[in-house]
C-alpha positions, 0 to 999 in steps of 0.5 A: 841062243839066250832062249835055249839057255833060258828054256835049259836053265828052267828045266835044270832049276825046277829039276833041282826043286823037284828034289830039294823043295817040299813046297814044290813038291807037294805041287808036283802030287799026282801030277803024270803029264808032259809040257813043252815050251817052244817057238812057233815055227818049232826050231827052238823046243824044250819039253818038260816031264813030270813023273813022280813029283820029279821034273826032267826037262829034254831038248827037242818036243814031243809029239803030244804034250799035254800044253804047250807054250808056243812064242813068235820067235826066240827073241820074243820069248825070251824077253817075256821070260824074263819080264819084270810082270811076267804075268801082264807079258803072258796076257799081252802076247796072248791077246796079240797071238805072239803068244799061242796055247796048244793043248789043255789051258786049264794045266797052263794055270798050274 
């Protein structure tokens, strides 16, 4: 449950960003794509939308995104979520494949 809180919460925050922030805006410019965030047996999925230097965020996953970010289980993904070097957490699940990448790697990095 704490996931999909998380996952609801990213999506309401960078929602809000996407309207208020300049700075985040200019990092949504010509960006048109769809990713989703999800467990890898996909009972737990939020999928996000970028559209015209906007996010909206829906429950549930899409059937082609354009990445996805697919943790173990929730518990897993909430714990890296919430890492203190989230990015050493990424890379440590990565390298151990409790962490998969589906999808374009490269927008992974944007």
């Amino acid at each position: 449950m704490k996931f999909r809180i998380l996952l609801w919460a990213m999506g309401w925050l960078m929602a809000r960003a996407s309207r208020n922030n300049p700075a985040f805006q200019q990092q949504l410019v010509d960006r048109d794509l769809v990713f989703q965030l999800q467990t890898l047996d996909g009972k737990v999925a939020r999928h996000y939308i970028v559209k015209d230097q906007r996010i909206r965020s829906h429950g549930g996953s899409v059937a082609h995104p354009a990445f996805a970010i697919a943790f173990k289980d929730a518990a897993f993904g909430f714990n890296t979520l919430q890492a203190k070097n989230k990015q050493l957490a990424f890379m440590q699940g990565i390298q151990d494949k409790t962490i998969q990448i589906k999808g374009n790697p490269a927008l992974v990095i944007w």
